[in-house]
C-alpha positions in Angstrom: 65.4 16.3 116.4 66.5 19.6 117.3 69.7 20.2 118.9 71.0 22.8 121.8 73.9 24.0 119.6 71.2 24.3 116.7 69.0 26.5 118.8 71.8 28.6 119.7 72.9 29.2 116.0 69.4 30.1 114.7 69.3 32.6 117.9 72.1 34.0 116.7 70.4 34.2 113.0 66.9 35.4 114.2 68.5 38.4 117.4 67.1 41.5 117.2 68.7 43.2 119.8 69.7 46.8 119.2 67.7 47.1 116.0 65.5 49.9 117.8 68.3 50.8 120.0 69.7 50.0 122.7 66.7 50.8 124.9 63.9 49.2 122.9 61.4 47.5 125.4 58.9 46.6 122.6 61.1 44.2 120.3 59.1 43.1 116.7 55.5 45.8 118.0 57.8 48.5 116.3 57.0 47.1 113.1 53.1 48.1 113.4 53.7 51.5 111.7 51.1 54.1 111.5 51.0 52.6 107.7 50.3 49.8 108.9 48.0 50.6 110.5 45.9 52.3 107.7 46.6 49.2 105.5 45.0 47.5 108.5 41.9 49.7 108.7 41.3 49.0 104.9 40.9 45.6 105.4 37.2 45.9 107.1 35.0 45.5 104.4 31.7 43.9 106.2 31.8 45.1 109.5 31.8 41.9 111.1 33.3 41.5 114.6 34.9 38.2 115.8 35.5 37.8 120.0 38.7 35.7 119.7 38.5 35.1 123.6 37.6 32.4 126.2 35.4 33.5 129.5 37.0 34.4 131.8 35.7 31.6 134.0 36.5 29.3 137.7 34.1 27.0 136.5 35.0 26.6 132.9 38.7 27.5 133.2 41.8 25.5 131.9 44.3 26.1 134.2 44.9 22.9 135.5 47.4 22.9 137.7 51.0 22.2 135.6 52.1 25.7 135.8 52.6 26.6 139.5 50.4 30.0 140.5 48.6 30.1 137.2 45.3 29.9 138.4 41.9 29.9 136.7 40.2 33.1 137.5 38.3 33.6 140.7 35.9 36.3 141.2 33.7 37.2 144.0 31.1 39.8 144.6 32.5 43.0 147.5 29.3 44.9 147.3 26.1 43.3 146.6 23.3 46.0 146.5 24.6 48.2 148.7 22.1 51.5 149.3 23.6 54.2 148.1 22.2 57.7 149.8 18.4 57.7 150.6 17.2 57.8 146.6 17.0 53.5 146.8 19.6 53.4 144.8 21.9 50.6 145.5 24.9 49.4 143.6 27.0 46.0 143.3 30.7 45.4 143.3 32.9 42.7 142.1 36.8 41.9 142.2 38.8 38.6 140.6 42.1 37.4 141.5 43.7 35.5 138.1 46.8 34.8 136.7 47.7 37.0 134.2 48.5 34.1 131.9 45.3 32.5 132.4 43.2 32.2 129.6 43.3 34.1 126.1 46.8 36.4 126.8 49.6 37.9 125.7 53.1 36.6 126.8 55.2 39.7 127.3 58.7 39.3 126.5 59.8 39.6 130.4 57.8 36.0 130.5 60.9 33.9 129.6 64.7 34.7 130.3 67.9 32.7 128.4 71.1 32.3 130.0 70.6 35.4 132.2 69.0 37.6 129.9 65.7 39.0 128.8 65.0 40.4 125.2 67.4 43.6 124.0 69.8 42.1 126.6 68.4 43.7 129.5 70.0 41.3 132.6 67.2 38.8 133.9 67.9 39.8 137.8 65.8 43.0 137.0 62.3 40.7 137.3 61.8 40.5 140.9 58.7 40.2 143.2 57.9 43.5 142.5 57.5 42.6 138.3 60.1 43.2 136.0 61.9 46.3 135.8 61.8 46.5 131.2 59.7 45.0 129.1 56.4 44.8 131.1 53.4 44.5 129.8 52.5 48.1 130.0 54.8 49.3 127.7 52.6 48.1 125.1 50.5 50.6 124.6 48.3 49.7 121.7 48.3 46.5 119.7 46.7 47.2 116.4 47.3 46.0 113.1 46.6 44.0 110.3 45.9 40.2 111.2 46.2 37.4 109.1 44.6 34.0 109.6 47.4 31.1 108.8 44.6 28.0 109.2 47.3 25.5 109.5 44.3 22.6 110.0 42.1 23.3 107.1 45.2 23.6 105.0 46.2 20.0 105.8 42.5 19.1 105.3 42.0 18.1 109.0 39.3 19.6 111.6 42.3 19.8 114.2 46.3 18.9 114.0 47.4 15.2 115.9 48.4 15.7 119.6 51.9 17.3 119.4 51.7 17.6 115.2 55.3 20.2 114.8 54.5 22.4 112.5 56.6 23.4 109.9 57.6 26.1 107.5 56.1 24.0 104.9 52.5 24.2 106.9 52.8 27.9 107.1 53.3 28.0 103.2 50.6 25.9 103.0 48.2 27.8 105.3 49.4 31.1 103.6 48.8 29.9 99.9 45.2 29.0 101.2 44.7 32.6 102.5 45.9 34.4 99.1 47.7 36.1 100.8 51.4 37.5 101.7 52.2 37.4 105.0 54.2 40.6 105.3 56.0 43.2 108.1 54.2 44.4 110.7 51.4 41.8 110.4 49.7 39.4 113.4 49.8 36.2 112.7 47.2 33.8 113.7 47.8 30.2 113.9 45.4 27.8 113.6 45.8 23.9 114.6 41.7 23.6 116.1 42.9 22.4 119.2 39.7 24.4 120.7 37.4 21.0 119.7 38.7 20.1 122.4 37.2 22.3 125.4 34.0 22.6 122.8 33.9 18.9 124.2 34.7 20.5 127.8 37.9 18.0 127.5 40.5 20.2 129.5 43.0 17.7 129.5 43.0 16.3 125.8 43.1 20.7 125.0 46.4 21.1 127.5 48.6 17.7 126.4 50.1 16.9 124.2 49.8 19.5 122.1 49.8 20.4 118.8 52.2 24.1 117.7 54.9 25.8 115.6 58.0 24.4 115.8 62.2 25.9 115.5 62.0 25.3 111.9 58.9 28.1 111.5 61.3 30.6 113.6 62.9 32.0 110.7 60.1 31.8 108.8 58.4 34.6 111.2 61.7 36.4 110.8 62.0 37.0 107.3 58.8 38.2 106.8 59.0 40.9 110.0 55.8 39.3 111.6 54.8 41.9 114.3 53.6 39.1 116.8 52.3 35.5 116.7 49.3 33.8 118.4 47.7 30.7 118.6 44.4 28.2 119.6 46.6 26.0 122.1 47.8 26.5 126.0 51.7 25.8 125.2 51.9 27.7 121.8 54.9 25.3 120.4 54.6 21.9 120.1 54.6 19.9 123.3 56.1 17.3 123.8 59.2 19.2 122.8 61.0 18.7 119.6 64.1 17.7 121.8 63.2 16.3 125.3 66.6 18.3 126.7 65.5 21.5 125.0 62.6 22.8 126.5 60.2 25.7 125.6 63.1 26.5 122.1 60.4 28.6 120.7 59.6 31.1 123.5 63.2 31.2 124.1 63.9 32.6 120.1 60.5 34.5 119.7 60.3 36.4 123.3 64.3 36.8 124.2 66.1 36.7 121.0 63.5 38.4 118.6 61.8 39.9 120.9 58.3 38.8 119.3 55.3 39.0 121.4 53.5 35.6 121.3 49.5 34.8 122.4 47.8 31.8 123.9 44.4 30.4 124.5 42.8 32.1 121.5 39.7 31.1 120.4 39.8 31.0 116.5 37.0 28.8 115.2 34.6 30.8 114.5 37.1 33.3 112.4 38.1 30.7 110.3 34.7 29.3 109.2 33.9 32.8 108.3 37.4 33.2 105.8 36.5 29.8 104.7 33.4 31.3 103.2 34.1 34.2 102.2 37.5 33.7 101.3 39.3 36.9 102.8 41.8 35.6 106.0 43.2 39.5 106.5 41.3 41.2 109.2 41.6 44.4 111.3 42.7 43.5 114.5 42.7 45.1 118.2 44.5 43.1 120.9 46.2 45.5 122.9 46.9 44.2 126.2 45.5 45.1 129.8 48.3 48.0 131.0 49.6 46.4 134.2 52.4 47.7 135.3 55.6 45.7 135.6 53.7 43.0 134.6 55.2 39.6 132.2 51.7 39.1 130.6 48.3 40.2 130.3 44.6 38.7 129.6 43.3 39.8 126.3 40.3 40.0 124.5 41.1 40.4 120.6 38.7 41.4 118.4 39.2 40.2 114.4 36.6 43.0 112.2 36.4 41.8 108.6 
């Protein structure tokens, strides 16, 4: 088990605060490089697009109610063939109201403060009603790279990871020896437990908790190899129940305020990973750049893996 004064050491191992100055508001994104980049593009070979998103959905949403205001999103029509001049033309209008959090997203790395700061040190008091004043959303711009595929489950030879499995370093070896590949700087990592069996069964409440996810001990892992930003198939994104019941939420505390490593929830990654199983490749092209709202701690996404 995981102690506090642990956590604090490895924070102190893993900070990158003032690596791209003193003003940096985009933490590890600053490793996605225009070479990078071009490595990235080189990776599609076949042309074939993967959605890694759920819908966007009231009805089929899995917000259910543990998180206070995250709410599933609800959209209504404001226009509903309205004549427009005297041609019959008539057009329709809709709006949604949604947490920014609430389905496939990006956490920003205003979404979680640590004993009164936010990542690069800026002072947590600077997030009020009207957003946070650094490190919104919106200063991430594009979010483009190379991703890579760590299938954590079909390494371990399961369809999906145990309620609350902690995964370890030694799973991410594991997952990256089966992609024959090195994890590297700049990339986006993918984690894959299969959690999503789950809400393929419409089972919103075995998807949520417990729940399987990366654990402290994978923190330096990401690290050392300069990972550009980490998501995964499961609502919490660490493991849940907590490695330590008195240390909760350790891993967005070291990713989003000490590294300053954007993370991503909710992502649907089933259908990506059958296709590496066959074919073998798990390195992808991928395009996951947030919605640009301003001030905002997180966004909805919709990533899409080309091969």
């Amino acid at each position: 088990m995981v102690e506090a004064d642990e956590i604090e050491e490895l924070a102190r191992r893993v900070n990158n605060w003032g690596r791209w100055g003193p003003d940096d508001e985009i933490g590890t994104l600053n490793l996605i490089t225009p070479d990078v980049r071009r490595r990235a593009a080189a990776c599609v070979r076949t042309g074939k697009a993967f959605s890694l998103a759920l819908p966007l959905s009231q009805a089929e949403g899995i917000q259910l109610g543990f998180m206070p205001g995250r709410i599933n999103p609800l959209r209504t029509m404001v226009q509903i063939n309205e004549a427009v001049g005297s041609w019959g033309m008539r057009t329709s209008d809709d709006i949604v109201m949604m947490a920014m959090q609430a389905a496939t997203h990006w956490d920003g790395l205003a979404h979680v403060s640590w004993q009164g700061r936010i990542y690069n040190g800026f002072p947590a008091s600077d997030i009020t009603a009207a957003g946070t004043a650094h490190c919104g959303i919106h200063k991430v711009r594009t979010l483009v790279g190379r991703g890579v595929l760590l299938d954590v489950a079909r390494a371990l030879g399961v369809e999906h990871l145990e309620p609350g499995y902690p995964i370890r370093a030694e799973d991410l070896d594991a997952a990256e020896a089966l992609a024959r590949t090195a994890v590297g700087s700049g990339d986006i990592v993918l984690v894959r437990t299969g959690q999503m069996i789950h809400l393929r069964a419409r089972n919103v409440v075995a998807y949520t908790y417990p729940s399987p996810g990366v654990t402290t001990g994978t923190v330096g892992w990401f690290r050392d190899r300069d990972v550009a930003a980490v998501a995964t198939d499961t609502i919490v994104f660490e493991c849940y129940p907590w490695e330590n019941p008195e240390v909760e939420m350790p891993v967005h505390r070291l990713h989003l305020v000490e590294m300053g490593m954007t993370q991503g929830q909710n992502w649907v990654l089933d259908d990506l990973a059958d296709d590496c199983a066959d074919d073998g490749v798990y390195e992808f092209l991928l395009d996951a750049s947030p919605q640009p709202f301003t001030n905002a701690v997180g966004s909805p996404v919709n990533p899409v893996a080309v091969k």
